[in-house]
C-alpha positions in Angstrom: -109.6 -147.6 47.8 -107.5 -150.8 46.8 -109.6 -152.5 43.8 -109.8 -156.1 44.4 -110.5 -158.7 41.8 -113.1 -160.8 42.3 -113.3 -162.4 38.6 -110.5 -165.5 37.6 -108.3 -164.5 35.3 -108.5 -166.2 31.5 -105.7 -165.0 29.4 -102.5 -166.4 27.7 -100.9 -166.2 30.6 -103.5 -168.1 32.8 -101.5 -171.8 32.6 -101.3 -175.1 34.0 -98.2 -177.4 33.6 -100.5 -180.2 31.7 -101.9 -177.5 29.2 -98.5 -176.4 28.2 -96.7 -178.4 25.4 -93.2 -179.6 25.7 -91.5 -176.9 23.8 -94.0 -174.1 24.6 -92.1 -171.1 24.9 -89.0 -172.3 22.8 -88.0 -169.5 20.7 -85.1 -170.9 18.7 -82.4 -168.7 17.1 -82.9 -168.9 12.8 -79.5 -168.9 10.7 -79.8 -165.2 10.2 -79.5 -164.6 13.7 -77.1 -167.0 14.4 -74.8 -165.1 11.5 -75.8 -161.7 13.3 -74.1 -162.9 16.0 -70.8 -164.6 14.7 -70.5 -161.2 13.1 -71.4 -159.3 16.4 -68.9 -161.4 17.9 -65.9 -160.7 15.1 -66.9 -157.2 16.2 -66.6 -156.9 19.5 -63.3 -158.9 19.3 -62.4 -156.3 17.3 -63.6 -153.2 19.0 -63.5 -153.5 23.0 -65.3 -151.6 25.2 -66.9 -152.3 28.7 -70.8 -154.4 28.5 -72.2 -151.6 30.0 -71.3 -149.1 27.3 -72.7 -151.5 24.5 -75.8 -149.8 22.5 -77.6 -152.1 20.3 -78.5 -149.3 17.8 -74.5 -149.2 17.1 -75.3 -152.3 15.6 -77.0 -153.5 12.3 -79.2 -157.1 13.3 -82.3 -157.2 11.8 -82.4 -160.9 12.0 -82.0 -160.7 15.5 -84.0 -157.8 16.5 -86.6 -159.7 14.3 -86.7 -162.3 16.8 -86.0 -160.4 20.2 -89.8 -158.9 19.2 -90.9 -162.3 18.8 -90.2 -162.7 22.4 -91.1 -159.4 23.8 -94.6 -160.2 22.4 -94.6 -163.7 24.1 -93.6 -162.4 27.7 -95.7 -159.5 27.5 -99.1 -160.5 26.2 -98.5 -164.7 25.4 -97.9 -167.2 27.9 -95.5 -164.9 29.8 -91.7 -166.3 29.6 -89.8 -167.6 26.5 -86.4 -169.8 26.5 -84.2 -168.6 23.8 -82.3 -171.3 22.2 -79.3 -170.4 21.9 -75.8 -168.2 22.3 -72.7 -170.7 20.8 -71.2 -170.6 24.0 -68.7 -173.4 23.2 -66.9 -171.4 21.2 -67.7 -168.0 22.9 -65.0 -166.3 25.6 -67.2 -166.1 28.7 -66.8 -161.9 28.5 -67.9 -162.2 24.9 -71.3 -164.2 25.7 -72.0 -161.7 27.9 -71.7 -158.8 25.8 -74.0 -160.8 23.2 -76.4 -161.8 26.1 -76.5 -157.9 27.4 -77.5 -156.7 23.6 -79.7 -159.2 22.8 -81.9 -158.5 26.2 -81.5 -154.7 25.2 -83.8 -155.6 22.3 -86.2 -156.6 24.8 -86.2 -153.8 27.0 -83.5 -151.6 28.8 -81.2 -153.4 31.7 -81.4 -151.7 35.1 -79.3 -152.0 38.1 -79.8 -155.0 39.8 -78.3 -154.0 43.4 -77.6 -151.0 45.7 -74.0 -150.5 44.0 -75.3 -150.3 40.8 -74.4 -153.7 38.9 -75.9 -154.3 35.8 -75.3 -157.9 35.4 -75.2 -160.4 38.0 -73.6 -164.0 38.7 -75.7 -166.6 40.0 -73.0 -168.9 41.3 -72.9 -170.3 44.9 -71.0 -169.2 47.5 -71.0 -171.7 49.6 -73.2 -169.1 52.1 -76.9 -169.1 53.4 -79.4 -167.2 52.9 -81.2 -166.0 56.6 -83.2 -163.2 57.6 -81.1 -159.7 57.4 -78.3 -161.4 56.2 -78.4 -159.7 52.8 -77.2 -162.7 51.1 -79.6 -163.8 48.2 -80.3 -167.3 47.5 -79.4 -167.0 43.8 -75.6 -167.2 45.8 -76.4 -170.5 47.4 -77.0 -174.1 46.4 -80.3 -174.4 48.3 -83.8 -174.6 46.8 -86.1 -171.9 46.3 -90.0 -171.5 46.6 -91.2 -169.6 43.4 -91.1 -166.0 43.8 -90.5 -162.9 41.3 -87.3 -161.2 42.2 -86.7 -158.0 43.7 -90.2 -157.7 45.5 -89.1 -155.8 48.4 -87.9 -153.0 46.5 -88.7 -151.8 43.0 -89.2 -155.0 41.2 -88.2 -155.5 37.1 -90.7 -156.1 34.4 -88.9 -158.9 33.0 -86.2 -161.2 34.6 -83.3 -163.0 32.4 -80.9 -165.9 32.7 -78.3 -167.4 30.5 -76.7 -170.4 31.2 -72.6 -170.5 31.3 -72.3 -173.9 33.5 -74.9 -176.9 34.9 -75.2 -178.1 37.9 -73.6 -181.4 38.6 -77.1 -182.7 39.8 -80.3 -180.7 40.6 -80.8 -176.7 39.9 -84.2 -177.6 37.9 -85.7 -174.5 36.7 -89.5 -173.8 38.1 -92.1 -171.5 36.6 -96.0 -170.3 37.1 -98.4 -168.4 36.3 -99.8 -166.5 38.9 -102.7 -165.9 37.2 -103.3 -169.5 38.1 -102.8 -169.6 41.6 -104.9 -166.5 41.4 -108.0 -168.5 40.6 -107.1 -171.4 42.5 -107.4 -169.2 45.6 -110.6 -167.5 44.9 -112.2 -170.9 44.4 -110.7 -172.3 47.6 -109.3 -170.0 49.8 -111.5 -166.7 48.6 -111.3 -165.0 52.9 -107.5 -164.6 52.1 -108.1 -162.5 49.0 -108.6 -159.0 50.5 -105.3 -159.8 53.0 -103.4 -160.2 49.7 -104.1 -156.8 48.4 -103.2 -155.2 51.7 -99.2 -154.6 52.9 -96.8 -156.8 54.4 -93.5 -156.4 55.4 -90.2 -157.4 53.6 -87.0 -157.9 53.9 -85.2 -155.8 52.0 -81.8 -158.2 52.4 -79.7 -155.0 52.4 -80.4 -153.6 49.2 -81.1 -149.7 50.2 -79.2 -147.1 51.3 -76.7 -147.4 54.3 -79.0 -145.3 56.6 -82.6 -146.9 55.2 -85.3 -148.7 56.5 -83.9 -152.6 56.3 -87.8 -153.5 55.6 -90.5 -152.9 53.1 -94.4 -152.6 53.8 -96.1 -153.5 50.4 -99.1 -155.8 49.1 -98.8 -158.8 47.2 -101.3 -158.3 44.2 -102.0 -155.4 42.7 -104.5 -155.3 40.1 -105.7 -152.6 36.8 -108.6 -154.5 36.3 -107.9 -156.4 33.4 -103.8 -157.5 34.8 -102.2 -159.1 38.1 -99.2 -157.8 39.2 -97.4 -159.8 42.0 -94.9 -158.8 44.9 -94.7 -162.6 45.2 -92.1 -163.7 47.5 -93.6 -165.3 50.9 -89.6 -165.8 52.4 -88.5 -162.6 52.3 -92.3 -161.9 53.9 -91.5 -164.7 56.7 -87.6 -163.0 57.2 -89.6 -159.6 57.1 -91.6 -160.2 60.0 -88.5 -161.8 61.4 -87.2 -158.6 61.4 -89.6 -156.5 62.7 -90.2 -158.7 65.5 -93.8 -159.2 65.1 -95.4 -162.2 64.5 -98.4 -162.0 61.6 -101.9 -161.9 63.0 -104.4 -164.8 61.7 -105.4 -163.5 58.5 -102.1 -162.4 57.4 -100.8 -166.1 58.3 -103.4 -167.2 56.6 -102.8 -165.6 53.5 -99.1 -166.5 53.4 -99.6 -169.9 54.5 -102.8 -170.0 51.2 -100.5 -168.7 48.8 -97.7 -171.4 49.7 -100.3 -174.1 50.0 -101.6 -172.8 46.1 -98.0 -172.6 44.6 -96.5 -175.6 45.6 -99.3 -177.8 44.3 -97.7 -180.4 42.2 -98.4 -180.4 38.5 -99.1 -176.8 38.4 -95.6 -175.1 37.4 -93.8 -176.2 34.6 -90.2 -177.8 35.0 -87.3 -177.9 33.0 -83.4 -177.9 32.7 -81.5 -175.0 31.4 -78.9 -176.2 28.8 -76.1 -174.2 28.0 -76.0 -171.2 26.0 -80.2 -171.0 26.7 -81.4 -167.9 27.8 -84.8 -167.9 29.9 -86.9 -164.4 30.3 -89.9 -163.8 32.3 -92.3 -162.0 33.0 -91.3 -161.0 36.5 -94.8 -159.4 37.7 -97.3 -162.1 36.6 -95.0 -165.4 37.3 -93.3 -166.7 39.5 -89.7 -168.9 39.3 -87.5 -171.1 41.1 -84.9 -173.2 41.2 -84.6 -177.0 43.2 -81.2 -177.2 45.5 -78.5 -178.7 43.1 -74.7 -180.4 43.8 -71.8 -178.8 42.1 -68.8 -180.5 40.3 -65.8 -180.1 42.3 -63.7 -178.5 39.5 -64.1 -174.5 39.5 -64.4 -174.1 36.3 -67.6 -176.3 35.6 -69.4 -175.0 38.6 -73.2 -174.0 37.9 -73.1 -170.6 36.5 -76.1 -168.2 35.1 -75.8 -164.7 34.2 -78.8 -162.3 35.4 -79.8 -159.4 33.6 -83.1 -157.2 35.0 -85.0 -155.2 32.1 -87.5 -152.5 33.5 -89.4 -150.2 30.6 -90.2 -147.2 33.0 -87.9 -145.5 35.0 -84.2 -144.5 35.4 -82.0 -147.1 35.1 -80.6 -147.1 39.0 -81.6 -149.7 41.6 -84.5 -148.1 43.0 -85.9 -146.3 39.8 
């Protein structure tokens, strides 16, 4: 029997935009670090070898492992994401950021493949493509805004989500988080029939991440809950494109859940905006809140296009795709 909670949720996690501070969540990068890493750099430099082989124990950075805790605390029992400010990337070879970016989330927790062929790291960059049902094209490869959602819902989704930031936007690509702990509570006060809908499975599009002969849909709940925790398969798009295709239309209740939770999230004032500057890194906690991104304009010039690097960190599991 599915355990439903019926309680709201009152926990670090459990914010509003107005009861966050400006710089709540800024974990900025002390001198020691900061040397850790021109050395780190010097080193690698020195000593090439492919991201993916890259152990952080084959490296001494106390300084920096110092302050990777410092943020493994804050997105796993604080306020549930940190922005880590920041990699030199002025002076940093694209490939070399990377490689710093890749060791200093391994600190955190281990990477994990982030698609079917195995890729560890990912380019958020548009492609100039669209995102549609079955399409398999993600919107992290488009220009278009997003509704908050925690990545990877129709599969095996990470604990913890990061970006770094190569390249802005010429205008837009605002960064979007909440708590779902908050939209949580909002929805038992005022929309409390949806609850039990919530806990039981939808279908999702699974946008072609599977193998070549697999089922190109998921059937999976949106909360989960131990009792104490919320854990979200938040993403009500790739629900819509799920139904989509299927070809079934949701009943009443179903609707009405999906069209609650929307209604709940996009409530203005309750997520917290910001821009990503370059060389930040943003993590988050990808099972209790949510992210987005608003629809942005590029420069023309290929070289200053918007550009973030992805990185997935799961603690359980194999490191493959699906676990």
């Amino acid at each position: 029997m599915v355990a439903i909670r019926e309680q709201k949720f009152s926990s670090p996690m459990t914010w509003r935009a107005d009861t966050l501070l400006a710089n709540d969540g800024l974990v900025r990068l002390d001198a020691g670090c900061l040397a850790e890493i021109d050395r780190l750099t010097e080193e690698l430099l020195a000593n090439p070898l492919p991201l993916e082989a890259l152990r952080v124990d084959d490296f001494e950075v106390p300084a920096c492992r110092a302050a990777m805790r410092q943020v493994r605390d804050q997105i796993y029992d604080g306020i549930g994401f940190a922005v880590i400010d920041r990699l030199p990337v002025d002076r940093l070879e694209k490939d070399t950021a990377k490689k710093l970016y890749w060791l200093l989330m391994s600190m955190i927790s281990r990477p994990v493949a982030q698609s079917w062929d195995g890729a560890m790291v990912y380019d958020v960059h548009d492609t100039g493509r669209k995102s549609t049902a079955g399409s398999g094209i993600r919107s992290s490869k488009t220009n278009g805004g997003q509704s908050y959602h925690s990545d990877n819902t129709f599969n095996l989704p990470p604990d913890f989500v990061g970006l770094m930031c190569l390249q802005t936007a010429r205008k837009g690509g605002l960064s979007g988080l909440i708590s779902l702990e908050t939209v949580y509570n909002l929805l038992l006060e005022e929309f409390p029939d949806v609850i039990p809908r919530l806990y039981e499975p939808f279908y999702y599009d699974r946008q072609m991440e599977h193998p070549p002969d697999d089922q190109k849909w998921s059937f999976k709940p949106v909360f989960q809950s131990d009792g104490e925790r919320l854990f979200a398969y938040f993403n009500p798009r790739r629900v819509e494109h799920g139904y989509e295709m299927v070809g079934k239309e949701m009943d009443e209740a179903s609707l009405a859940a999906i069209q609650a939770l929307q209604q709940v999230s996009e409530r203005s004032g309750l997520g917290k905006s910001f821009e990503f500057e370059r060389g930040q890194i943003q993590i988050v906690n990808n099972k209790r809140l949510a992210h987005r991104r608003t629809a942005f304009r590029d420069w023309p010039e290929p070289e200053r296009r918007r550009h973030l690097v992805r990185i997935w960190l799961r603690d359980e599991g194999r490191p493959f795709y699906l676990g």
